[in-house]
C-alpha positions as CSV (number, residue, x, y, z in Angstrom):
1,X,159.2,-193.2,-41.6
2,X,162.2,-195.2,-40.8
3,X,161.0,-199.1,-40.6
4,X,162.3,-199.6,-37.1
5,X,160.5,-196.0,-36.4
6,X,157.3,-197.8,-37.3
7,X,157.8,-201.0,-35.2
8,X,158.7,-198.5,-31.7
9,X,155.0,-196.6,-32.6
10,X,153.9,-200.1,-33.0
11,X,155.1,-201.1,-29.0
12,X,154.4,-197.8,-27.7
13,X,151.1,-198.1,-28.8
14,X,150.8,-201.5,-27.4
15,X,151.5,-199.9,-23.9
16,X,149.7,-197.1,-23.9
17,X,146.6,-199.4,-24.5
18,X,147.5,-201.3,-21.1
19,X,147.6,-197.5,-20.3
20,X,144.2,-196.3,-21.3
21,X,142.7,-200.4,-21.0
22,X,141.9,-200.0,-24.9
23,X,140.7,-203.7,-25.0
24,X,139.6,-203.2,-28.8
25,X,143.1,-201.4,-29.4
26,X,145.3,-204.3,-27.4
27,X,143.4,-207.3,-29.2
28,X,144.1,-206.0,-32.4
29,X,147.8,-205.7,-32.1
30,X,148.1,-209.5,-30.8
31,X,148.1,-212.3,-33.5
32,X,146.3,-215.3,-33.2
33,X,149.0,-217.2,-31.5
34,X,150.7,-215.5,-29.7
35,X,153.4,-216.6,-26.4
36,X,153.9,-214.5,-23.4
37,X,156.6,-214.8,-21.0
38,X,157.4,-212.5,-17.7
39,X,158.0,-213.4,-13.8
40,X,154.9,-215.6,-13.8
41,X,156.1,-218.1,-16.0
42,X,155.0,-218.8,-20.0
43,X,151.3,-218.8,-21.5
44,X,150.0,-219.1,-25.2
45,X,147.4,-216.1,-25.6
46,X,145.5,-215.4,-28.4
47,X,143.5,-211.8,-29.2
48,X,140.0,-213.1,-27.0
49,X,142.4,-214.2,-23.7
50,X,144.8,-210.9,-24.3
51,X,141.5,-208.8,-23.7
52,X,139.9,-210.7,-21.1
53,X,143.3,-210.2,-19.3
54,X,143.1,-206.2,-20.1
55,X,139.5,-206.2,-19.5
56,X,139.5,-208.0,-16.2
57,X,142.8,-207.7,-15.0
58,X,143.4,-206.2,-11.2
59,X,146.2,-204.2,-12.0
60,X,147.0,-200.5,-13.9
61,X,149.6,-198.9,-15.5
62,X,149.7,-195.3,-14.8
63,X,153.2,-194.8,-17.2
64,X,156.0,-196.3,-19.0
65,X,159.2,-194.7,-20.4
66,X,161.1,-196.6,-22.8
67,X,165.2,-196.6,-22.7
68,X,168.0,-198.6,-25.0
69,X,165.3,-199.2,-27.4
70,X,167.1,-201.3,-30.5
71,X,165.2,-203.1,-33.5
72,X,166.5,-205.7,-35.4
73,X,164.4,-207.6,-38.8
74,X,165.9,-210.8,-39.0
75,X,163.7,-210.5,-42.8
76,X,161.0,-207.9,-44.2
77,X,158.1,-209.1,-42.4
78,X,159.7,-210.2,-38.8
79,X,160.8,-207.6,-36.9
80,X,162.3,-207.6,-33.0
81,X,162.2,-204.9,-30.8
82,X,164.2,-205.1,-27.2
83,X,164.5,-202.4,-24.8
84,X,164.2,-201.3,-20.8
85,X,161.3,-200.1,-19.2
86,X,160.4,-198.3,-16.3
87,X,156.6,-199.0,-15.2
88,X,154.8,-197.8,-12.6
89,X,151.1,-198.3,-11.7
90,X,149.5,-201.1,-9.3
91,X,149.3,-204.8,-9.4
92,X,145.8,-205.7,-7.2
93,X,146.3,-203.7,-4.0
94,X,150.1,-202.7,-4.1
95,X,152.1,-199.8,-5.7
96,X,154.4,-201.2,-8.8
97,X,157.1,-199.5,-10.0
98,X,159.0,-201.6,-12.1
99,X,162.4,-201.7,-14.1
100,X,162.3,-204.3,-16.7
101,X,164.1,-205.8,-20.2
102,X,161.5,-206.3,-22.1
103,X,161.2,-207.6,-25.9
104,X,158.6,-208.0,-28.6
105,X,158.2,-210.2,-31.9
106,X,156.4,-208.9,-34.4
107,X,155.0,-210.4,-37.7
108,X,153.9,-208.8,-41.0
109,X,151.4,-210.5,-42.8
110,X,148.8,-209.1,-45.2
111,X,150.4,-206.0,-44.5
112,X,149.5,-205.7,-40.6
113,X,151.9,-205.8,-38.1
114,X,151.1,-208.4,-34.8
115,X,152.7,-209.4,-31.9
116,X,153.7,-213.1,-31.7
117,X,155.7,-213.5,-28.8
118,X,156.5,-211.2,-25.4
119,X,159.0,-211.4,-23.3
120,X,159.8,-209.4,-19.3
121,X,162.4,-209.7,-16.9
122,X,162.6,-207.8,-14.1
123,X,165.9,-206.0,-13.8
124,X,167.2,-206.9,-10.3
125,X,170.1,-203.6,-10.1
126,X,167.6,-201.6,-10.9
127,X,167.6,-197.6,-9.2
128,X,165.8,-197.1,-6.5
129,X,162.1,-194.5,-6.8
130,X,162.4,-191.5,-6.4
């Protein structure tokens, strides 16, 4: 498996736990300092606050489809991932359906890859649902 093969499994697998709420499988992939960024501002997380968030959070994400995916590793063990997204699900009582950028950091050490920072904007042009 191509190394930037690995690191897309890696991010797909971080949503499809947001998918399935895999608190266990979400916490795992975080590292212990980890930064957060998206429409609500910036937050330091670490693995306990990531699945408090999943665990207790009022929203769900029914699907995501990935586009323009490109991987870049600035060295061995840092790799950075940036691609759109289309999301849909709900966010407390209201439908979302979502095109975003989105982008990931992640960081080998002791041979596991984490996620250290994560970033979402909303794309404003984005096509209308169909």
């Amino acid at each position: 498996m191509a190394a930037s093969d690995e690191i897309v499994g890696l991010e797909t697998r971080f949503w499809q736990s947001m998918v399935e709420k895999d608190v266990a499988a979400a916490m795992a992939m975080i590292a212990e300092e980890c930064l957060v960024t998206g429409p609500h501002g910036a937050m330091r997380i670490d693995p306990d606050k990531y699945g408090e968030m999943t665990r207790d959070g009022k929203w769900s994400l029914d699907r995501f489809e990935f586009s323009d995916v490109a991987v870049v590793f600035p060295t061995p063990d840092v790799a950075v991932i940036a691609y759109k997204v289309h999301q849909q699900g709900s966010m407390g009582d209201k439908d979302m359906d979502l095109h975003c950028a989105d982008a990931s950091t992640w960081v080998r050490s002791d041979g596991t890859w984490k996620c250290s920072l994560h970033t979402e904007s909303i794309i404003a042009d984005a096509p209308p649902s169909s």
